[in-house]
N, C-alpha and C positions, 0 to 999 in steps of 0.2 A: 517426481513428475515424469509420465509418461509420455513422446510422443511419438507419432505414427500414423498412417492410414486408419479409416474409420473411424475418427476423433467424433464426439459430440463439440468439441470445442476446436475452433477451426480459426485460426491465423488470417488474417485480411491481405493478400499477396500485395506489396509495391506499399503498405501504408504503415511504414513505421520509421520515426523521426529520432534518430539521436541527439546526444549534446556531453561533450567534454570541455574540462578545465581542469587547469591544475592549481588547486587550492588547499591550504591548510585550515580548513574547515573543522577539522574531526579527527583526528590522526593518531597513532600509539608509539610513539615516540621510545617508550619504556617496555624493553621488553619482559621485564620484571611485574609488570604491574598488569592487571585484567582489565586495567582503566583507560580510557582514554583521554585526550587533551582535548577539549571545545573549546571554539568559539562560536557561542550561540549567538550572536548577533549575525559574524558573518557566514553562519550554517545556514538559518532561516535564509539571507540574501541568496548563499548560493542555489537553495531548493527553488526559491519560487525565479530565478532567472533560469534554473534549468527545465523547470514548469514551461516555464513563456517560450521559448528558445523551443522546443521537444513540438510546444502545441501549434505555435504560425508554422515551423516547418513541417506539420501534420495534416494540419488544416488545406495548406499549401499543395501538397499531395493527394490530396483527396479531392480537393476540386478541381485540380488536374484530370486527375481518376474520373471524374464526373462530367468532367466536358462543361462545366456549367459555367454561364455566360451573367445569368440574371441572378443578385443579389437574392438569396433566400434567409430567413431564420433557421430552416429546417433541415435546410440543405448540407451545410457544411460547418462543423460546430458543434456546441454541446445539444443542441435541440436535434442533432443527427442521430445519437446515442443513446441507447435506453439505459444505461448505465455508466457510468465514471468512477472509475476504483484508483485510489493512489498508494505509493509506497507510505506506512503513516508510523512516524518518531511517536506522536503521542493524537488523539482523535480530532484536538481543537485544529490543526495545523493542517487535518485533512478538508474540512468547512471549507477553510481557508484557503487553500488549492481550487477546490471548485469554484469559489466566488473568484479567483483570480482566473477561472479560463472563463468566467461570465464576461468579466474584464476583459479578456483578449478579445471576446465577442463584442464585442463593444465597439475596443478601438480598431473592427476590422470591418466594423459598418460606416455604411457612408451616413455623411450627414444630416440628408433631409430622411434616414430613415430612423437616425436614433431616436426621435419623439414617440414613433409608433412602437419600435421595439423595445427600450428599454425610457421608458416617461418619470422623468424628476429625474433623469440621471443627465440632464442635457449639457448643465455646468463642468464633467468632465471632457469635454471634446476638446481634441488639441491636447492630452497630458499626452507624455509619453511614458512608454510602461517603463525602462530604465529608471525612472525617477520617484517611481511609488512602493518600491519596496516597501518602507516602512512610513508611507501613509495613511494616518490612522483614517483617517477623511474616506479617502478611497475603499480602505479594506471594510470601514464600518458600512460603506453604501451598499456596497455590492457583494457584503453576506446578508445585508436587512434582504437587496431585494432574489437572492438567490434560494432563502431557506428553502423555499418548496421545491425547486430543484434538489438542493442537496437532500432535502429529506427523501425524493423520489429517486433519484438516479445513483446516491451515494451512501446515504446514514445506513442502508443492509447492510452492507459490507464492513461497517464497524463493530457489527456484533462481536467477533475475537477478543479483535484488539479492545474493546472498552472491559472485557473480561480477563485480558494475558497482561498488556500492557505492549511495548516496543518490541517486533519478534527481529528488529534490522533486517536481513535478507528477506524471508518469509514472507514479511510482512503485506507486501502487494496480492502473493498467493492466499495468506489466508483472507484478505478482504474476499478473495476469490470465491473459496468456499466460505464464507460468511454470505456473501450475495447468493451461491446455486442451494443452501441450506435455507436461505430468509426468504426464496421465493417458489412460490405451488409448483412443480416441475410441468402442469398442462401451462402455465405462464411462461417457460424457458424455451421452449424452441421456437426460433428468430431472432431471439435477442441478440440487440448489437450492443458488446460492450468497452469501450477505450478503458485502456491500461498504462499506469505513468511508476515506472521504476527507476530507482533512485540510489546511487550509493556515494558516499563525502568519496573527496579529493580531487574531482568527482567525475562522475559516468550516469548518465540518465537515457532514456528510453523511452518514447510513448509507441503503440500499437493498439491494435484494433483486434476485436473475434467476433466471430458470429456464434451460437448457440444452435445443433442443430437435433433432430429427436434421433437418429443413429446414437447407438451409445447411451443416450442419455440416463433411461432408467439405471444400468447399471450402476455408472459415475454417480448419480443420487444417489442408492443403497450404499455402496465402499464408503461414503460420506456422513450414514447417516447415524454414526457412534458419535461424533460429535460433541452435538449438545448431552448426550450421556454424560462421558466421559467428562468433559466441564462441569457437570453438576456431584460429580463425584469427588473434585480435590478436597484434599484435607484444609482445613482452616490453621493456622498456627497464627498467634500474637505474635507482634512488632519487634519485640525482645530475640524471639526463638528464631524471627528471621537473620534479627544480625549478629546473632550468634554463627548461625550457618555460613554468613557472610564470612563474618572472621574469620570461623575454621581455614574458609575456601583457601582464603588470602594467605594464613599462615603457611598450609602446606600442599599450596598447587604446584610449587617448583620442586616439593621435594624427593630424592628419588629413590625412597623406599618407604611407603605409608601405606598402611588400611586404615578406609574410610572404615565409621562406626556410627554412624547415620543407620539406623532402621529402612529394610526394603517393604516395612508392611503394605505402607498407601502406595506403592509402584502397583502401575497398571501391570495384567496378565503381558507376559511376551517382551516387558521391558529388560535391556541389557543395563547394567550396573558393574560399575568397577568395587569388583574382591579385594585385590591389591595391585599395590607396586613394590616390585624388586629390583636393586639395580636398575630403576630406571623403564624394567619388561612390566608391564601390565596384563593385568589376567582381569576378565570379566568372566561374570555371571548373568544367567537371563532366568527374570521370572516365570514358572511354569506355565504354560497357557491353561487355558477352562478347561480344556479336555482332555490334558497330561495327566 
């Protein structure tokens, strides 16, 4: 990631909300092992309170930002954003994010307007969000009524991820490019899109960009091997994966090993470890097309 003057993709000055804790959410305790220690009950809690926590103090700044006096849906909010990208563990958990900032929208309307703006949802008035973590009541309402939202402002940006799987850091980026790839580029400039990164123990993040047409064609082109290059991986059965697994496990501490794993299906340009000696590694890189 590049940044600099003349961005097609430009930073919203003054509007981004952090949020830390220190929790044993996720951790690698073993430094023997590629694996980590979860707890997936209290991971899910800490994501969607660093969710809510990142968004009222987002929102909070924005309407600062805006000067704005009179209650809007449009104004300040997910109806603000033509898109909402999150950091995404696995896709359901991303749904899930959005329908929980429809929820912060919610609980940050006043009361005589909840009927007009969100109708049949009147009965949650008065929760408090600390309490709905894991209400199924709550979470089932407000993905029923958010689908078209998510499908408009979010399900692009799943494209990768429903095809890689969990990339953890990445992951926010490539929703990234998954949304400037899933939409016409005469569609991309102005777009306003919110971004919510996320790492356990934890540290999270939300900010804002605008989309502008400086830059833009080229960022599309650099971008647009992509879906190529996905429609190219090699397929391997179930077996041949945990086989590979195993190998890893056996001898990723070791220190003197060549790998014997095939470079065929490596993409042109990729670097690949030849061996280890003592511990020194030597890589090799695949030729490019026109080597």
């Amino acid at each position: 990631m590049l940044i600099g003057p003349n961005a097609p993709l430009v930073f919203e000055s003054g509007l981004r909300a952090s949020y830390m804790d220190h929790a044993y959410d996720f951790f690698k305790p073993n430094l023997s092992s590629s694996y980590p220690t979860v707890d997936g009950k209290l991971s899910i809690q800490c994501f969607l309170k660093s969710l809510d926590n990142c968004y009222q103090l987002y929102c909070k700044k924005a309407k600062k930002r805006s000067n704005i006096e009179v209650e809007s849906n449009n104004s300040v909010g997910i109806n603000s954003l033509d898109a909402m990208l999150f950091h995404s563990p696995y896709c359901k958990l991303v749904q899930k994010s959005l329908a929980r900032l429809v929820f912060n929208d919610f609980i940050n309307t006043s009361k005589e307007n909840v009927t007009e703006l969100f109708p049949n949802l009147e009965k949650f008035i008065g929760v408090q969000l600390e309490e709905t973590y894991f209400d199924r009541d709550v979470e089932k309402s407000f993905m029923e009524f958010s689908k078209d939202i998510f499908k408009q402002k979010t399900h692009p940006s799943l494209f990768i991820a429903n095809l890689v799987g969990n990339m953890y850091t990445p992951s926010l980026y490539a929703g990234l490019v998954s949304y400037i790839i899933n939409t016409p580029i005469s569609d991309l400039p102005g777009k306003r899109i919110g971004l919510f990164s996320y790492g356990s123990g934890l540290a999270s993040t939300m900010y804002s960009l605008k989309i502008r047409n400086e830059g833009l064609q080229n960022l599309v082109v650099n971008l647009s091997h992509i879906k190529t290059f996905l429609n190219k991986r090699h397929v391997i059965s179930p077996q041949e994966f945990n086989e590979l697994m195993e190998a890893n496990e056996v001898n990723s501490h070791k220190s003197s090993y060549e790998p014997i794993s095939s470079i065929e299906f490596l993409f042109p340009g990729t670097y690949y470890l030849e061996k280890i000696e003592g511990y020194r590694r030597t890589y090799g890189r695949v030729p490019l097309n026109n080597e």
